[in-house]
Backbone bond lengths (Angstrom), bond angles and torsions (degrees), N, CA, C in turn:
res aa  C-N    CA-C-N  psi(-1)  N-CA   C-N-CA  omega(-1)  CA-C   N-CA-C  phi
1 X - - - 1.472 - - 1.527 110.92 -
2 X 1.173 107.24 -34.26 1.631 120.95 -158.04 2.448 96.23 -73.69
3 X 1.586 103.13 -27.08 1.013 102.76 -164.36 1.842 88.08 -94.33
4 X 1.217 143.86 -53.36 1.209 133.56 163.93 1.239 118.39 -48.94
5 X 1.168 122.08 -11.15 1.512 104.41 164.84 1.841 121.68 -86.84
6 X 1.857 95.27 -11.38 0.881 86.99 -172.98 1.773 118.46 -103.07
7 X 1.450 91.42 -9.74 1.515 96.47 151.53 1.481 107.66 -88.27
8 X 1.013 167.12 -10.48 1.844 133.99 145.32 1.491 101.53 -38.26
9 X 1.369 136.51 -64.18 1.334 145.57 178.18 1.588 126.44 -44.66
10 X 1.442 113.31 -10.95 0.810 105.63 -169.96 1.766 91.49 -118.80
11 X 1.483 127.68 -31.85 1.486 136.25 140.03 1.239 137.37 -23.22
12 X 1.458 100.28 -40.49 1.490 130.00 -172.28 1.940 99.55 -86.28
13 X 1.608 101.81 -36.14 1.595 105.45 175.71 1.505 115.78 -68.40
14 X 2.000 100.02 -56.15 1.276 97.59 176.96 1.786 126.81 -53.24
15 X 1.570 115.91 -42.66 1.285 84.97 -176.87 1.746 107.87 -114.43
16 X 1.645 109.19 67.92 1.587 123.71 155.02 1.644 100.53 -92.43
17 X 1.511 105.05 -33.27 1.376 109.25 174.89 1.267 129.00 -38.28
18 X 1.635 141.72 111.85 1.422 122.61 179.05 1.791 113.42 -56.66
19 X 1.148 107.08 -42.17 1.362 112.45 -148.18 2.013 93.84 -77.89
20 X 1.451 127.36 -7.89 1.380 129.04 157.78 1.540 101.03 -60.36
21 X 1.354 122.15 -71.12 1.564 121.53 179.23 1.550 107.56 -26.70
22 X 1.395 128.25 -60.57 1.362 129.69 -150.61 1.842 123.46 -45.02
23 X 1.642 108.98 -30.78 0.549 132.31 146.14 2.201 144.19 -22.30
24 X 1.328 72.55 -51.77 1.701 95.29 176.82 1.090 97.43 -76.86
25 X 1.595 128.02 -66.73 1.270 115.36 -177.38 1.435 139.53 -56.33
26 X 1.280 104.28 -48.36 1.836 115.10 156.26 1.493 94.12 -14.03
27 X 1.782 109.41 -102.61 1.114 136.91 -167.16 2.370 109.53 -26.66
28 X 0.869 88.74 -28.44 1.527 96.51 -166.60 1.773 102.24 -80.63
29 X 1.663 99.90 -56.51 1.672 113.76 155.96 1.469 111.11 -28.57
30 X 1.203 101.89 -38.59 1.579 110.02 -154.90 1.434 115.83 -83.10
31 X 1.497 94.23 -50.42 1.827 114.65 168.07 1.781 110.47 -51.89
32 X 1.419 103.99 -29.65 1.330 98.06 -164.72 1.938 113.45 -90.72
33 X 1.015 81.51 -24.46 1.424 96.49 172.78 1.467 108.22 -75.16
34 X 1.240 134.45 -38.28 1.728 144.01 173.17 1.400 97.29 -48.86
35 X 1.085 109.41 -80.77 1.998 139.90 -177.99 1.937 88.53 -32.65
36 X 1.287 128.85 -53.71 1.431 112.87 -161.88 1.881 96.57 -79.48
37 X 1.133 122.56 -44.20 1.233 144.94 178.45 1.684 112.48 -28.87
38 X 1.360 80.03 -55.53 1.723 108.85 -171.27 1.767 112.48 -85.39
39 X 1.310 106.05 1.03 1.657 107.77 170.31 1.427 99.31 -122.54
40 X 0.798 108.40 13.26 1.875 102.43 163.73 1.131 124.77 -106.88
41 X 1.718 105.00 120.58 1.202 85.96 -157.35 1.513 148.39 -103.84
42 X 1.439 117.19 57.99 1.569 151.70 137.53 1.475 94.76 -32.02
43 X 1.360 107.89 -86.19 1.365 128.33 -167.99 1.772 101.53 -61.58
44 X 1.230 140.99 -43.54 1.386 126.67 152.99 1.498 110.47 -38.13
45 X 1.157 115.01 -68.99 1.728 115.85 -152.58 2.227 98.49 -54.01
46 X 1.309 110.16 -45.15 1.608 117.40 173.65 0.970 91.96 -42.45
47 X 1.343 130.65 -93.78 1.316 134.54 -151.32 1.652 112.39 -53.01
48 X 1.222 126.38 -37.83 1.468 110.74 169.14 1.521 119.29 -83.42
49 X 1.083 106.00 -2.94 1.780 109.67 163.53 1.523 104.98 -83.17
50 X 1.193 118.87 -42.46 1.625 111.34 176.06 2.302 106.38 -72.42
51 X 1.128 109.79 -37.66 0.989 105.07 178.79 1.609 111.63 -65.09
52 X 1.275 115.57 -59.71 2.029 125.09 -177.21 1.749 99.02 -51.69
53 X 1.397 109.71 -23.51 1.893 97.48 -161.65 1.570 80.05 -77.32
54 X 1.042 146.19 -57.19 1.491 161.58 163.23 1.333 131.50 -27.20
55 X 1.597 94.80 -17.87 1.789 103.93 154.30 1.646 76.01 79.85
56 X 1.285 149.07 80.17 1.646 144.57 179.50 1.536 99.42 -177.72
57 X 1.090 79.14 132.06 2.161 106.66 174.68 1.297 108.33 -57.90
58 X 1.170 132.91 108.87 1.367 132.76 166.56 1.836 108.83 -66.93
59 X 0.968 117.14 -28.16 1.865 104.38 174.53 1.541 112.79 -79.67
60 X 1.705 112.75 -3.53 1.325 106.63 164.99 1.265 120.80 -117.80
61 X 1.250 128.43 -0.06 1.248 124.78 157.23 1.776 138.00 -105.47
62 X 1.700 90.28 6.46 1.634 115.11 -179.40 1.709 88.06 -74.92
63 X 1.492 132.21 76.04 1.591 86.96 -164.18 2.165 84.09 -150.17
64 X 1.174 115.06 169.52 1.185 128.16 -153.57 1.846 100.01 -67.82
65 X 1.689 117.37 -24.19 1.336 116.06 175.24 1.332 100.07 -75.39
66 X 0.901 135.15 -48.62 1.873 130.68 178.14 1.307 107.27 -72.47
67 X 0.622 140.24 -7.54 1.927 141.04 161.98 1.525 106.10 -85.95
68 X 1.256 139.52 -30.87 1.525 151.05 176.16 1.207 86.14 -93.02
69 X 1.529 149.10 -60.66 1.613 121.15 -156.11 1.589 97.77 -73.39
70 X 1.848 143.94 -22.42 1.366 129.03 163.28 1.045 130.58 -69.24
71 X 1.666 108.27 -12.97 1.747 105.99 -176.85 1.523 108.51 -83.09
72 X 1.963 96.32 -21.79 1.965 80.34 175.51 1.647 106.62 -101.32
73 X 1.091 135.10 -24.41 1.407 141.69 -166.42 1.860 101.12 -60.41
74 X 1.796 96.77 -45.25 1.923 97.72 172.99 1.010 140.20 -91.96
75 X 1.330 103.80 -16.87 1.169 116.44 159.29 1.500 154.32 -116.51
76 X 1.786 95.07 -15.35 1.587 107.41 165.07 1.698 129.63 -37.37
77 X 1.419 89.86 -60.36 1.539 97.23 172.18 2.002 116.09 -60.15
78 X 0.874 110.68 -48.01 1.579 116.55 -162.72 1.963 98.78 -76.89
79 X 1.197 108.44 -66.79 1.501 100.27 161.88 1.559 132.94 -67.67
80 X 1.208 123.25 -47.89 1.684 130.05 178.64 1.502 93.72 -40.64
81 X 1.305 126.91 -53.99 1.275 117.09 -138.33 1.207 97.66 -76.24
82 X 1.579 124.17 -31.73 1.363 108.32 -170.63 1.583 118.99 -66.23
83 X 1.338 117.40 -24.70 1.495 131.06 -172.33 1.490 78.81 -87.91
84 X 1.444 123.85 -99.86 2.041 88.55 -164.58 1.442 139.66 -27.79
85 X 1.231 110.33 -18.70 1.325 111.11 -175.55 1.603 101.73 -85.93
86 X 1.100 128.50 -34.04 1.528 150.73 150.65 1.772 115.85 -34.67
87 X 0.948 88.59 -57.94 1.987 95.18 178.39 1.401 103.02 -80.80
88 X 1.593 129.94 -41.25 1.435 119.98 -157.37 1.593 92.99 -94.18
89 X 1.144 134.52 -17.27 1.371 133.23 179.21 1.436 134.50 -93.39
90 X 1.815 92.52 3.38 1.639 113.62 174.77 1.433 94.93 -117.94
91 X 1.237 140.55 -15.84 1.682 125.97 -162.08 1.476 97.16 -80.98
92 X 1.412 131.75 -34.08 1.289 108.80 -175.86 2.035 111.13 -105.45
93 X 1.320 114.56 -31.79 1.162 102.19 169.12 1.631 132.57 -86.25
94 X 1.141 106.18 -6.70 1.534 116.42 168.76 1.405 112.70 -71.58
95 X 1.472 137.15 -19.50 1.524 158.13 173.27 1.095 88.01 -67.88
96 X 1.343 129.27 -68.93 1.416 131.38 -154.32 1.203 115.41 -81.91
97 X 1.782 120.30 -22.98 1.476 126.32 175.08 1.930 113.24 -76.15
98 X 1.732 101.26 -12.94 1.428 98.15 -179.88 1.458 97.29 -111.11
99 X 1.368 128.94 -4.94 1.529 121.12 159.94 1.632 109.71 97.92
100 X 1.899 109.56 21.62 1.257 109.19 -166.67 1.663 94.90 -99.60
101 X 1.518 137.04 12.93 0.842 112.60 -167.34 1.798 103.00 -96.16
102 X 1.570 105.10 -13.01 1.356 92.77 -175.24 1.358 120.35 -74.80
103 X 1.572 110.60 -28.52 1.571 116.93 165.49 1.991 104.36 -50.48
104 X 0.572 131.24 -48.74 1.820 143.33 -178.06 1.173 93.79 -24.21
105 X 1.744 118.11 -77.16 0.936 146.50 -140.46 1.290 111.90 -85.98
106 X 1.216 104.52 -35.58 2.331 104.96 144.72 1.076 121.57 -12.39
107 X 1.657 101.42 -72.39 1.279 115.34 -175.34 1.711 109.57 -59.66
108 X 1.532 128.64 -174.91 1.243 151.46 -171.10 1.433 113.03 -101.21
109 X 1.478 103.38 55.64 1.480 97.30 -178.29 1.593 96.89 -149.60
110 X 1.699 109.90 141.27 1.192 127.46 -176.70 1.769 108.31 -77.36
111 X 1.622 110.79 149.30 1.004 101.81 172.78 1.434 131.17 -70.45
112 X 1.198 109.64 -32.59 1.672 111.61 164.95 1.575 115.99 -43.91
113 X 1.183 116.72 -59.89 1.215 133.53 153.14 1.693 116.71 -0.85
114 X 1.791 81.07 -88.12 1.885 112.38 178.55 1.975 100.12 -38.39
115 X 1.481 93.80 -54.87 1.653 104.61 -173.27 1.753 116.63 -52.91
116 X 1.484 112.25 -42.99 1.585 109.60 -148.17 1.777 75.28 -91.12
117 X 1.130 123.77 -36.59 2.027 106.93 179.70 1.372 102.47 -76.23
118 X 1.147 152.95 -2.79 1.805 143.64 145.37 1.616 96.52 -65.13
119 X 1.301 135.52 -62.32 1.425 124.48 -174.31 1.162 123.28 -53.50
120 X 1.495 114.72 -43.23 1.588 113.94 -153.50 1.970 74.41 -77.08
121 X 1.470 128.91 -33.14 1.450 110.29 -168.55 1.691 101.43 -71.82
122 X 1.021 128.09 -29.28 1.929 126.21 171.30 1.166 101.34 -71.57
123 X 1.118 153.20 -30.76 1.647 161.96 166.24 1.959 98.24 -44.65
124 X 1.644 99.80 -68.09 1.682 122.51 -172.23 1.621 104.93 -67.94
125 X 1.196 123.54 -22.44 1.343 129.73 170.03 1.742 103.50 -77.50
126 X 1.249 105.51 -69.38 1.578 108.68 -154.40 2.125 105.29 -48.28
127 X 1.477 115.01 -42.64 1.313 138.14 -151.85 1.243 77.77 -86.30
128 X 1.913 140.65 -65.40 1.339 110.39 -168.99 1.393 124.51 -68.33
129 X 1.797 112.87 -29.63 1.415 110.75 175.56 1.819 102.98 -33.13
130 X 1.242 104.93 -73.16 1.315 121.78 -175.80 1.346 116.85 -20.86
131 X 1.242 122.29 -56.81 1.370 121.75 -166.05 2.435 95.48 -101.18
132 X 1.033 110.07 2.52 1.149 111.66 176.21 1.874 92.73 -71.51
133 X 1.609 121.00 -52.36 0.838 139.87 -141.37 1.776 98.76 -84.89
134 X 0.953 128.93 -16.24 1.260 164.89 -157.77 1.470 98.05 -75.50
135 X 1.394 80.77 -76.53 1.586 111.40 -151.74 1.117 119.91 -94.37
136 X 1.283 109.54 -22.06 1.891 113.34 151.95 1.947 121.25 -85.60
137 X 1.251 113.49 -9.41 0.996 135.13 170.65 1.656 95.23 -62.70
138 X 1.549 112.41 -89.66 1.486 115.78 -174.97 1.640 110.66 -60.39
139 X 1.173 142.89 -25.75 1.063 129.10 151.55 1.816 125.27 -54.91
140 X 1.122 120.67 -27.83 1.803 123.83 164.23 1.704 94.53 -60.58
141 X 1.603 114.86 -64.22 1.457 124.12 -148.65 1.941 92.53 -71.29
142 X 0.665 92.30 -20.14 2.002 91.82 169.12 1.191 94.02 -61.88
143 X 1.614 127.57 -79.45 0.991 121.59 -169.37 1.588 147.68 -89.94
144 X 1.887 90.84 34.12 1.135 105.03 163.50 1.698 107.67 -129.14
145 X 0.947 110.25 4.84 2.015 113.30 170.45 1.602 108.99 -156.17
146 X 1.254 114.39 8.24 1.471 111.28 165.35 1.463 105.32 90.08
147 X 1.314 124.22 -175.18 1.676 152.19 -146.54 1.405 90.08 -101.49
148 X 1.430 120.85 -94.44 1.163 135.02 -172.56 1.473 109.84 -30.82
149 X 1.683 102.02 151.47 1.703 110.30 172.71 1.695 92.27 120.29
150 X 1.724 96.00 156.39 1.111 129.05 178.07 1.612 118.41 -98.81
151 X 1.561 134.90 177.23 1.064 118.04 -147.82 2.033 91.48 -128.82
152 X 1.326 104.32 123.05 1.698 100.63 179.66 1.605 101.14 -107.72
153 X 1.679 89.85 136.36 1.801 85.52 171.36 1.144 108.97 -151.68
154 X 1.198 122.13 122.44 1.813 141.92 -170.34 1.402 97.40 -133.07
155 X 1.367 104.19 113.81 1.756 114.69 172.73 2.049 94.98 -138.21
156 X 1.778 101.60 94.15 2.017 93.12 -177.75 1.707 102.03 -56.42
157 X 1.510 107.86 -37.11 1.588 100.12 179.21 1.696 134.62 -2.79
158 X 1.061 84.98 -72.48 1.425 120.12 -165.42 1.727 106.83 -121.00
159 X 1.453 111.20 13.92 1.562 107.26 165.33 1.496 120.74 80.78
160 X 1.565 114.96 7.83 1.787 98.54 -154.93 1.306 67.57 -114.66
161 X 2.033 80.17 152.04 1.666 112.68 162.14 1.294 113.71 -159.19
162 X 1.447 115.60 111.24 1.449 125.41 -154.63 2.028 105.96 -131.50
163 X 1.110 106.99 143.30 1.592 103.19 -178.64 1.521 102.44 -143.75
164 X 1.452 138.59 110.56 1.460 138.74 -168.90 1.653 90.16 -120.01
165 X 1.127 112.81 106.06 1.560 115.63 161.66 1.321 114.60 -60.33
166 X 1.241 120.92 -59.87 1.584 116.69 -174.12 1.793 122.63 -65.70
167 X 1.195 125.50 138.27 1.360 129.96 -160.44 1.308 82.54 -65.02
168 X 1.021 152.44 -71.19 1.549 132.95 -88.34 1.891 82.14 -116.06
169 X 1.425 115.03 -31.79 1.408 127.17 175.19 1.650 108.40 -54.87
170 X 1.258 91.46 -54.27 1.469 112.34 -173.22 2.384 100.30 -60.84
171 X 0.960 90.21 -63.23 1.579 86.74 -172.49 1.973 106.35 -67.22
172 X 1.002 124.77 -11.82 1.424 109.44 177.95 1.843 102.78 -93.56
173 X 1.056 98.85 -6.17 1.687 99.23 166.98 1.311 108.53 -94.81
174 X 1.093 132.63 -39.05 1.708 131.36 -173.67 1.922 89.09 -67.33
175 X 1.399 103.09 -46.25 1.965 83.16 -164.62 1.655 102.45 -84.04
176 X 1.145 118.28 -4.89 1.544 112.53 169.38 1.641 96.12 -73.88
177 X 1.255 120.32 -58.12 1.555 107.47 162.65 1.389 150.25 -49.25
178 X 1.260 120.96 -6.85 0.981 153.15 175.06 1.661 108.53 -74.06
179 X 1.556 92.28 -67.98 1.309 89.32 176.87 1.876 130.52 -69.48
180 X 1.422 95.24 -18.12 1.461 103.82 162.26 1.944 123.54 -56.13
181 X 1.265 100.34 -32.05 0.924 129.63 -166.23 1.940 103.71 -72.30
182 X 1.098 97.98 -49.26 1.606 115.59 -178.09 1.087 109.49 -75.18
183 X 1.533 132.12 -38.91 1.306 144.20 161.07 1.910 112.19 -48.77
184 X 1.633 108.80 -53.99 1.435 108.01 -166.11 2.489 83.06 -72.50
185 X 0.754 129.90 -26.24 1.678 115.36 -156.83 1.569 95.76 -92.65
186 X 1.319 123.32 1.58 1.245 119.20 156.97 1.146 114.73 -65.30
187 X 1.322 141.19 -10.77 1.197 133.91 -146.26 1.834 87.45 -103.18
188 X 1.592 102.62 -45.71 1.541 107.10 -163.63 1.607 103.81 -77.06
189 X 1.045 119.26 -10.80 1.741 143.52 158.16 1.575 101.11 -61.98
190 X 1.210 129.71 -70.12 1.504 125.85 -177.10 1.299 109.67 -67.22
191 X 1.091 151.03 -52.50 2.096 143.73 166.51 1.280 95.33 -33.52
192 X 1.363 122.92 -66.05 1.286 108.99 -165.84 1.545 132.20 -78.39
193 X 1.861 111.49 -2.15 1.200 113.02 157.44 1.177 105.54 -82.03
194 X 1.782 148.22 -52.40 1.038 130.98 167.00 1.398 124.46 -38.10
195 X 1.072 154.47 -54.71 1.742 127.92 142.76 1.006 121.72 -56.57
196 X 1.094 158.37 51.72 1.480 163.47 119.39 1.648 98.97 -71.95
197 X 1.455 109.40 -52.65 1.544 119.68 -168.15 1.841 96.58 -71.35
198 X 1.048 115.45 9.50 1.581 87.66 170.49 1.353 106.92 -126.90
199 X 1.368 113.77 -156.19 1.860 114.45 -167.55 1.761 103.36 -84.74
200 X 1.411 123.64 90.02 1.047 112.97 -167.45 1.335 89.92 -170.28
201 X 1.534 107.29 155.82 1.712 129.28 177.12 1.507 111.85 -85.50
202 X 1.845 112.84 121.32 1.395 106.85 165.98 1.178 136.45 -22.58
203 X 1.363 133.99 -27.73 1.361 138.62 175.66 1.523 101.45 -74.86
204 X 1.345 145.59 -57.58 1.173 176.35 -145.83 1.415 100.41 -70.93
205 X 1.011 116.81 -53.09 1.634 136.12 -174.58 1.712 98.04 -62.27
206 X 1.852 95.62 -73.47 1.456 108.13 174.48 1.794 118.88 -23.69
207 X 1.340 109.50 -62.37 1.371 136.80 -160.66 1.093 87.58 -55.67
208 X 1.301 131.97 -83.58 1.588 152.06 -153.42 1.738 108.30 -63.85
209 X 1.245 88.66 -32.24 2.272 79.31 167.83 1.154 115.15 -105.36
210 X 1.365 121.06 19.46 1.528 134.32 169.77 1.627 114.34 -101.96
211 X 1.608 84.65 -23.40 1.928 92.48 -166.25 1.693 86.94 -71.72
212 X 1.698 102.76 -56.48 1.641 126.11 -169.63 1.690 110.24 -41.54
213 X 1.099 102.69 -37.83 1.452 104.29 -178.82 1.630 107.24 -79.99
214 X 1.502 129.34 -51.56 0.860 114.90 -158.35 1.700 113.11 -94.16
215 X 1.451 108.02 8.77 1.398 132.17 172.76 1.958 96.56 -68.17
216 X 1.372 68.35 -79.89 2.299 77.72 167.16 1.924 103.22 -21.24
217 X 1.481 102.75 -86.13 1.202 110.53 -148.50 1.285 109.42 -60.87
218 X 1.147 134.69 -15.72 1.545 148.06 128.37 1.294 121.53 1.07
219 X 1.471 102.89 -83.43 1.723 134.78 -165.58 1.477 91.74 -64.25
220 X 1.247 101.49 -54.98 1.412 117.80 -174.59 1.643 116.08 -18.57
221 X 1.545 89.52 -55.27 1.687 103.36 -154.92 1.881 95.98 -100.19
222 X 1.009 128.91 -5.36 1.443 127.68 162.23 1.912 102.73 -55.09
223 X 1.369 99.77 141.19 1.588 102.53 -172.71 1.334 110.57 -79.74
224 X 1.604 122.22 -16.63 1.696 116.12 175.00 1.478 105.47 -74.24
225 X 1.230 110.25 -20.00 2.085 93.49 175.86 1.323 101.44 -142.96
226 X 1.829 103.47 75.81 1.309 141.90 -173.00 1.824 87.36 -125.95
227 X 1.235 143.70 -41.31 1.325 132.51 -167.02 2.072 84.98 -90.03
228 X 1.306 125.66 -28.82 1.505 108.36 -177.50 1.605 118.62 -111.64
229 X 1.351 86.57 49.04 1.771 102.47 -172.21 1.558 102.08 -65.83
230 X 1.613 121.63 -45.44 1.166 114.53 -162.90 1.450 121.40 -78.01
231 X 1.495 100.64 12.16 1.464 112.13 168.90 1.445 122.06 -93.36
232 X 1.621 113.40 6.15 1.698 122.48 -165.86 1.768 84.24 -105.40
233 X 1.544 92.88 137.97 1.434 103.44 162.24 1.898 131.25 -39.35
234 X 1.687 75.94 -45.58 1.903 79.36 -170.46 1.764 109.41 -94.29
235 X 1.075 111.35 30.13 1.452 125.24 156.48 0.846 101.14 -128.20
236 X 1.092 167.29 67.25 1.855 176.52 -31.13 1.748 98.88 59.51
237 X 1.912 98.77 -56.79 1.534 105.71 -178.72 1.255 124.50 -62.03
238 X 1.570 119.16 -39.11 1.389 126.09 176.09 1.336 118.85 -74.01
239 X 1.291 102.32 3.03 1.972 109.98 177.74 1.288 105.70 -46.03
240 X 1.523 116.57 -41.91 1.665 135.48 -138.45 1.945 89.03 -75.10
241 X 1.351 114.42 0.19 2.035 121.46 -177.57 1.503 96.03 -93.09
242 X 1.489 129.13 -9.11 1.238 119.12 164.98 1.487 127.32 -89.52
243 X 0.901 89.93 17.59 1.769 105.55 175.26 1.420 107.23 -109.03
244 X 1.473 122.65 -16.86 1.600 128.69 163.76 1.747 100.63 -83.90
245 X 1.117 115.04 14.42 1.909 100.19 160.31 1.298 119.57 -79.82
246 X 1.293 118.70 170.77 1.557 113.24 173.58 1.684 93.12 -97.96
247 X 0.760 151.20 -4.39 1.384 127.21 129.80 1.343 139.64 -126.43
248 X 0.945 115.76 92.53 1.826 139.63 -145.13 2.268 85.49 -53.55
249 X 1.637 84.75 124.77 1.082 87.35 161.89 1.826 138.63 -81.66
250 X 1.086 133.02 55.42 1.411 134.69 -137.63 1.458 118.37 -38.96
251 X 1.249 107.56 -56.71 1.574 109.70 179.07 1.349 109.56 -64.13
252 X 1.362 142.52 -23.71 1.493 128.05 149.89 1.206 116.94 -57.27
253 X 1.367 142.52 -9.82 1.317 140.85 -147.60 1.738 98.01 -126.24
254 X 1.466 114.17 -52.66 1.233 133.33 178.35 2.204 95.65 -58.59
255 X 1.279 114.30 -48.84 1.005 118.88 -173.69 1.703 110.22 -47.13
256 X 1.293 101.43 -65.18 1.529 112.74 -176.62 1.275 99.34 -32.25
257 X 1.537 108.22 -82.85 1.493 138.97 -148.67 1.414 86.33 -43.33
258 X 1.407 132.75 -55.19 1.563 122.55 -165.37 1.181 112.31 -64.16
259 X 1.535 122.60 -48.65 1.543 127.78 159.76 1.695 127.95 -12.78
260 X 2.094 79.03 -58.05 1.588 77.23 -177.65 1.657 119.46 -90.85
261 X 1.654 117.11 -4.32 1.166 120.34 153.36 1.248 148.81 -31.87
262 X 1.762 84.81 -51.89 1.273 111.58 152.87 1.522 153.36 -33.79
263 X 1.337 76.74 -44.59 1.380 115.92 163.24 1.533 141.74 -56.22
264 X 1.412 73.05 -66.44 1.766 97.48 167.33 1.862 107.35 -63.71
265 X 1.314 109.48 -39.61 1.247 107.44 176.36 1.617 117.17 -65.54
266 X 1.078 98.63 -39.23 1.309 99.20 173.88 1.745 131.90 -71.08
267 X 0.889 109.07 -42.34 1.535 120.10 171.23 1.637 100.20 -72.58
268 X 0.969 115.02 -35.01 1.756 101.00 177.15 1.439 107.21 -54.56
269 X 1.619 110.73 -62.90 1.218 108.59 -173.60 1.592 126.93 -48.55
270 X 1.216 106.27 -51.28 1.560 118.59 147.37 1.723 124.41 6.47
271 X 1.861 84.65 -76.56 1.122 97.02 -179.39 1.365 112.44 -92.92
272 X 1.159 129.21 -12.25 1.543 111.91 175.46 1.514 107.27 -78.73
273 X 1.477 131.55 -7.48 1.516 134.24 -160.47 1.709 84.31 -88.10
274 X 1.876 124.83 -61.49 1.501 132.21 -174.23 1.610 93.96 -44.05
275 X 1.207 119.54 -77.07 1.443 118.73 179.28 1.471 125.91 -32.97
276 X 1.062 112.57 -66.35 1.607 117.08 171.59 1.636 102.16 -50.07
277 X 1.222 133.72 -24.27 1.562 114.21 179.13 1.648 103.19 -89.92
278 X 1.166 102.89 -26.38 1.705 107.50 -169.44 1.780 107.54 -44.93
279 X 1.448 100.51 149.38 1.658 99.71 159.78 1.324 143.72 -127.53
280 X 1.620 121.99 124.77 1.254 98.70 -128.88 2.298 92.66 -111.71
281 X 1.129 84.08 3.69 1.330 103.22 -168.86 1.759 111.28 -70.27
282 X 1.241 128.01 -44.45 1.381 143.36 167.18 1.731 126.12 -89.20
């Protein structure tokens, strides 16, 4: 009890924060701008040329689940990350930049401790952003093309091409994806708590797991380390589009996710080892 109470408290800190909010709004800006984008019709005539070459009904796949699977597939990664990298890169050095961590440490509590209830709350942040983003997404696209419709998803990236006529088929795959989705942005959530945990300014933290990531996705896409792509972080992240197959390959999927576990495990420790030497007393 004593440790859930102390994550509400530490939940209750993260979002008093303005700059946690900022986030929501972006993303909403963002949705709304998609939604006008996506009824014009430029952006109609594409999409039923990609749908008709495909042998597929354009009045059933013009539809509010395929308008929610583009708002996160284009933009999750490229925007989310900067706001996680934003929240997980101020929760531990912004404490220390206003000098509240030495009062903390008064109290009877270990730093490992102090550390794993700031994560599991960047953990509870990153996974609801995610499905916040979701779910106000297909709630706009309701009410700009209605309920009804099936779910289209073409990403050449990464190879997938999936078409679910039936709604209800179609939406338990988008939120099984969803949550894949929340799972792979933990990862860009943990880099940036590991610099938070060391001697460095919230901005600083931010910067540097933004550079790291988009250094990756970079290299990534150069054609000489095109055969060792599946060794770059942010193709580890986009794994979470193999769960939009019609038959989800698991052990490719299970593979990633542990990869990037890994990860997360690793950079925690990282940073809880810098931290645990840090001194916060002088």
């Amino acid at each position: 009890m004593n440790a859930l109470a102390q994550l509400r408290g530490e939940l209750r800190k993260l979002f008093a924060r303005p700059r946690t909010w900022i986030g929501y709004g972006a993303f909403l800006l963002m949705e709304i701008i998609i939604l006008v984008v996506y009824k014009l019709d430029k952006s109609k005539n594409l999409l039923r040329t990609n749908l008709e070459r495909n042998d597929l009904n354009f009045e059933v796949f013009y539809s509010s689940l395929t308008i929610t699977f583009t708002i996160m597939v284009f933009s999750m990664f490229l925007l989310g990350s900067i706001y996680f990298a934003l929240v997980a890169g101020d929760i531990v050095a912004k404490e220390n930049e206003d000098g509240n961590l030495r009062l903390i440490f008064a109290r009877p509590i270990s730093r490992l401790q102090l550390l794993l209830v700031k994560y599991a709350a960047v953990i509870l942040y990153t996974v609801s952003f995610v499905f916040f983003v979701g779910i106000t997404g297909y709630l706009m696209a309701i009410l700009a093309v209605g309920r009804d419709g099936g779910l289209f998803i073409m990403e050449p990236k990464m190879k997938i091409f999936a078409a679910y006529s039936q709604w209800n088929e179609g939406a338990a795959r988008l939120a099984l994806g969803a949550l894949g989705v929340g799972i792979s942005m933990v990862t860009i959530s943990s880099i940036a708590f590991m610099f938070s945990c060391f001697r460095m300014k919230p901005a600083a933290a931010t910067i540097i797991t933004l550079s790291i990531l988009f250094v990756d996705m970079i290299l990534q896409n150069f054609p000489f380390f095109r055969p060792y792509e599946e060794y770059f972080i942010t193709w580890r992240m986009s794994a979470w589009l193999f769960l939009m197959e019609y038959k989800i390959d698991w052990p490719k999927v299970l593979e990633s996710f542990a990869f990037l576990g890994g990860v997360n495990a690793t950079v925690f420790v990282i940073g809880w080892l810098a931290f645990q030497t840090r001194d916060f007393k002088t």
